[in-house]
TILUM-700941 format. One record per residue (C-alpha): x, y, z; residue number from 1. Coordinates in steps of 0.2 Angstrom, whole numbers, padded with zeros to 4 digits. Each point is the difference from the previous one (the first is absolute). Last residue first. Layout:
BEGIN
      px      py      pz   seq
       X       Y       Z   NUM
...
//
This chain:
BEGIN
      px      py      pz   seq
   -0046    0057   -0180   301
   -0014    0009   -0011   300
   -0006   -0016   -0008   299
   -0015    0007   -0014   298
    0011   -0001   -0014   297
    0007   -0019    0006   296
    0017   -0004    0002   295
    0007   -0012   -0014   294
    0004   -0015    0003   293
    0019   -0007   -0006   292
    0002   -0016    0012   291
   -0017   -0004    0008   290
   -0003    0010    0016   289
    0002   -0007    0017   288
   -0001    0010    0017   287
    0010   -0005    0012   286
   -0002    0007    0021   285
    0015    0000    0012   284
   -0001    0003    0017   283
    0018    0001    0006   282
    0006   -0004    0018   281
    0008   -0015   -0004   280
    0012    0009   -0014   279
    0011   -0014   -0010   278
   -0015   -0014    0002   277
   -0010    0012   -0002   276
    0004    0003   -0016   275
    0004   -0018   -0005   274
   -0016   -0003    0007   273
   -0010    0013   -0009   272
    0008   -0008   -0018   271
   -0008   -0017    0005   270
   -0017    0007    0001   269
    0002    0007   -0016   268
    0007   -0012   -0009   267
   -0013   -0013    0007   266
   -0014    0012   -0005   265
    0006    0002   -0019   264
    0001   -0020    0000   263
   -0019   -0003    0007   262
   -0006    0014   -0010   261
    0005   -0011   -0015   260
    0014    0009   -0010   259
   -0003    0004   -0016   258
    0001    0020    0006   257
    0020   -0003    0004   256
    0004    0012    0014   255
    0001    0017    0003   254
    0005    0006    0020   253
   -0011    0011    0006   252
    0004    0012    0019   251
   -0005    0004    0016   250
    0010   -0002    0017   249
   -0003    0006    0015   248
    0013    0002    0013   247
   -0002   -0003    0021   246
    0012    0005    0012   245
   -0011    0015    0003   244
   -0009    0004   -0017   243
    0009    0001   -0016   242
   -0005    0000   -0016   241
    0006   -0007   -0017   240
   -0006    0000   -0021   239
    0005   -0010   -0012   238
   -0010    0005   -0014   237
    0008   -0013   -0012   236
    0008   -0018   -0001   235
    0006   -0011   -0015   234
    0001   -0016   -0009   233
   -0003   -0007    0017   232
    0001   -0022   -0003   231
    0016   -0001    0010   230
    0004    0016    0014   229
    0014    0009   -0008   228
   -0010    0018   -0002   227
   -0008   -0005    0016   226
    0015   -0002    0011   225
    0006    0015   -0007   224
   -0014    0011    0001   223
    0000   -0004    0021   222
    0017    0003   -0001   221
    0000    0019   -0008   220
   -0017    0003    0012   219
    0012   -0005    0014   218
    0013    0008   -0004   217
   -0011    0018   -0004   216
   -0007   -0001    0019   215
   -0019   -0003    0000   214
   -0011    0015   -0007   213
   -0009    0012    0010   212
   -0019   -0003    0006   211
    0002    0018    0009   210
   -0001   -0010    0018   209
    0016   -0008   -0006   208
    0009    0013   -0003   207
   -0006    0010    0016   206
    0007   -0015    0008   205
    0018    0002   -0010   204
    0000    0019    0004   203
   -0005   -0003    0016   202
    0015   -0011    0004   201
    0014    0009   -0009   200
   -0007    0017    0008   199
    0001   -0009    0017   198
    0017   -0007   -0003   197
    0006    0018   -0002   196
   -0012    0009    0014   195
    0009   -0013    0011   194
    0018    0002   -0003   193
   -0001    0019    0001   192
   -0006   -0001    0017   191
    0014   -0011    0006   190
    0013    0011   -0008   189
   -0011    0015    0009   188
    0001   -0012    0019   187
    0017   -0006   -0004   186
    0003    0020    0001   185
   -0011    0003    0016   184
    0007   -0015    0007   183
    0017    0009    0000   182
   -0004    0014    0007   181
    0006    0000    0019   180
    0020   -0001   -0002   179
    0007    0001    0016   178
    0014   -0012   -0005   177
   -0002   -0018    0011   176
   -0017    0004    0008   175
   -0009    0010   -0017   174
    0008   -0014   -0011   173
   -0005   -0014    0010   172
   -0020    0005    0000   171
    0003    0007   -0019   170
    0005   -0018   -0005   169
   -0012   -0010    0010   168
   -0013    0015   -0007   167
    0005   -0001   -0018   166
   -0003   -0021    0002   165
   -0016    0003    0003   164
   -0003    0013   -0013   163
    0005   -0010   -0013   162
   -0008   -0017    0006   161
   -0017    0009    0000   160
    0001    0004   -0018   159
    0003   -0021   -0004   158
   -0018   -0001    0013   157
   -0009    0011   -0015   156
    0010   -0009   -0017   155
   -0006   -0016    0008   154
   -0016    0005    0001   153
   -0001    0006   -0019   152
    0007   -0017   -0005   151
   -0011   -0008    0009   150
   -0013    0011   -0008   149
    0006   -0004   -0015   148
   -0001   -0019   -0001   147
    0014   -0006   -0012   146
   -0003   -0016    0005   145
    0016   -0007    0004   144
    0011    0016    0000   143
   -0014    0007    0009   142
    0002   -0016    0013   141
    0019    0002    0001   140
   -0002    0019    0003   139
   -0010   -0003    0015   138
    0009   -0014    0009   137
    0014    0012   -0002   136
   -0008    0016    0007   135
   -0008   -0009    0015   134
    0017   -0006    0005   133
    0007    0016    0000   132
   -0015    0009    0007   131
    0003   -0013    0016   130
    0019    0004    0001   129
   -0003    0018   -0001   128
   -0013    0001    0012   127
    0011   -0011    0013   126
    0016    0013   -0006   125
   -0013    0015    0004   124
   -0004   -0006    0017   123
    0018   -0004    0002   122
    0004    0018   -0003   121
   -0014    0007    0011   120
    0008   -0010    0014   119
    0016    0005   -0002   118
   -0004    0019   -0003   117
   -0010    0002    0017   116
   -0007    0017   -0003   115
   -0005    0008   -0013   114
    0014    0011   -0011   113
   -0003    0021   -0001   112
   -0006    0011   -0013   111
    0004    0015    0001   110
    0006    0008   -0014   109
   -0012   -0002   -0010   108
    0000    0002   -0019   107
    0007   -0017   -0003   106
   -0017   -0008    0011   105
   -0010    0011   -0011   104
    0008   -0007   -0016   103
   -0001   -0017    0008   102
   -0020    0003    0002   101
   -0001    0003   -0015   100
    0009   -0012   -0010    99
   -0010   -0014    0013    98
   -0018    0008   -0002    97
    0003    0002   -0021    96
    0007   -0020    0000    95
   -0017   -0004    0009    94
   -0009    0007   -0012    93
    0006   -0008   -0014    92
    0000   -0019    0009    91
   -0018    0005    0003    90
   -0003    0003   -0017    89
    0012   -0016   -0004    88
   -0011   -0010    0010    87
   -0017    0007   -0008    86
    0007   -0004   -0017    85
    0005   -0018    0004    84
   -0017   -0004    0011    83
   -0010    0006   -0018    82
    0013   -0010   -0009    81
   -0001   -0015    0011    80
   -0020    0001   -0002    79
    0001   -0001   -0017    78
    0003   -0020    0002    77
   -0019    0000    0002    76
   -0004   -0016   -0011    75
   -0004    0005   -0019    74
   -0019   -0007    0002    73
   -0001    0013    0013    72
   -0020    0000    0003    71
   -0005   -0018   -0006    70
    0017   -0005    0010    69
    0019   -0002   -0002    68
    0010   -0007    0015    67
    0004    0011    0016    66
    0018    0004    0002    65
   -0001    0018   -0005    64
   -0010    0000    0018    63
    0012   -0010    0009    62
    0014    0012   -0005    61
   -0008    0015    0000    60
   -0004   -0003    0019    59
    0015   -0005    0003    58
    0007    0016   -0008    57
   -0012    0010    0013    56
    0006   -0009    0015    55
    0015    0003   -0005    54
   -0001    0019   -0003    53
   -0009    0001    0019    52
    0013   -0008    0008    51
    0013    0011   -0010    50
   -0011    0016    0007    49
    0004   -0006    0019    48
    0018   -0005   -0006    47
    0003    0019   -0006    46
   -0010    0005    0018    45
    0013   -0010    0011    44
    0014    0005   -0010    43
   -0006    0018    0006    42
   -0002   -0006    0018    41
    0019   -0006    0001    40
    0006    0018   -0007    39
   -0012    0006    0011    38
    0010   -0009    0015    37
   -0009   -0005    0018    36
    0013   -0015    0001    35
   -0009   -0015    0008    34
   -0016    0005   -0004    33
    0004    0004   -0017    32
    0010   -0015   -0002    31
   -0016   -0010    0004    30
   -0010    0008   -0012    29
    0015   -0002   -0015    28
   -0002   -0020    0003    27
   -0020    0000    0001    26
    0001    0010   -0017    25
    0015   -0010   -0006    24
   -0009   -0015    0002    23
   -0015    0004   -0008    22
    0011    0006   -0017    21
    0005   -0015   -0001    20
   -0013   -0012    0003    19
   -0009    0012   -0015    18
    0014   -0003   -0011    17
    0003   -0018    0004    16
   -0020   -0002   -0005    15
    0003    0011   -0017    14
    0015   -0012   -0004    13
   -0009   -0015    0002    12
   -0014    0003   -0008    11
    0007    0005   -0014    10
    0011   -0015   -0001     9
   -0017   -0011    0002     8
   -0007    0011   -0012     7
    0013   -0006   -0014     6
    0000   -0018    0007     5
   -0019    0000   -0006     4
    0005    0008   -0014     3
    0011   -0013   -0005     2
    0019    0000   -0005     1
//
């Protein structure tokens, strides 16, 4: 798969994401007109901030998208880590507001319903339909390209389903049984949810910011296709790093030194294709020593 159909994914999912989160802003004013309900005006205000989030991770997106340049001759895919951690701050944050405010809301006593049930609820089934879409095209398109912030965004607007979907059943629950604090405990499993993935999340952009090595399987595979690549007598100082959906790869295969250069470069070169030909979205760069070298005194690394 190509980079260009890589960003075109990216773009794709980011521009949904922002469509989305638009229309459930114009969607959620008009229910608060109709109904006058805070429960209403607070989804209001979580789809006002997931606006925002999206825009942000477009951003990100077009920006990490940029090709290398005299200043960033390594592209700018670190931008999805930067957009990643800053997601899955706010995702963090956003958990602690939802836990404590449903604590609160199962410490009072009297709390009452809004108004207007029905049409709150297929307010919330129309929200939970177009997040539900949203979510899928997302997850196919991180799966695809392994964008991070994607991932991240899905992650947020998966959160919102939670609640959501906690209020239909609290809504019927509290005018069927009586029973008015369901959607506070949806809303705590909800919250614990989110801080999860977005630990898992920043952990992995924090990660990559940190220059941290590729995943061990693929470093493992990488050394395997070189190790049986024909005319490599050997391989050393493989070395990995990940930024964005991007990974860096360094490393020196040994090769016959009676070779003409012309012979040691075609192995080379054809060696980086059969990597890349396994991961697209490696950068892969072959140093060639003769077989059996000795490392310089004065060479440090």
């Amino acid at each position: 798969m190509s980079a260009a159909h890589d960003t075109r994914l990216n773009l794709s999912a980011g521009l949904l994401s922002v469509t989305v989160a638009l229309v459930l802003v114009l969607l959620k004013l008009w229910a608060l007109g109709q109904t006058g309900s805070l429960a209403v005006a607070a989804t209001l205000a979580d789809s006002a901030m997931d606006l925002m989030m999206s825009l942000g991770g477009l951003i990100a997106i077009a920006y990490a998208a940029k090709p290398a340049d005299d200043d960033h001759p390594f592209g700018h895919s670190s931008a999805e880590d930067l957009a990643a951690l800053g997601q899955s701050v706010f995702i963090l944050i956003s958990a602690g507001v939802i836990a404590t405010a449903a604590v609160l809301r199962l410490l009072d006593d009297t709390v009452t319903l809004p108004e207007q049930e029905g049409l709150g609820i297929t307010i919330i089934l129309l929200s939970i339909a177009i997040t539900l879409g949203l979510v899928m095209w997302q997850r196919y398109v991180a799966r695809k390209t392994g964008n991070k912030v994607v991932k991240a965004d899905s992650l947020h607007y998966l959160g919102d389903l939670i609640p959501n979907v906690g209020a239909i059943l609290a809504l019927w629950a509290s005018a069927t049984f009586g029973l008015h604090q369901i959607d506070s405990i949806v809303a705590l499993g909800a919250a614990a949810l989110l801080a999860i993935g977005a630990i898992r999340i920043g952990k992995i952009a924090w990660d990559a910011l940190m220059d941290r090595q590729a995943d061990p399987d693929m470093i493992a595979d990488i050394g395997a296709i070189v190790a049986d690549f024909e005319g490599v007598h050997g391989y050393h100082d493989l070395k990995t790093r990940v930024a964005g959906s991007q990974v860096f790869v360094n490393l020196h295969i040994e090769l016959d030194g009676r070779q003409t250069l012309d012979e040691a470069h075609a192995i080379g070169a054809a060696l980086r294709r059969a990597i890349t030909a396994k991961y697209p979205r490696a950068d892969v760069l072959i140093h060639k020593d003769p077989v059996g070298v000795e490392r310089h005194p004065d060479d440090n690394r």
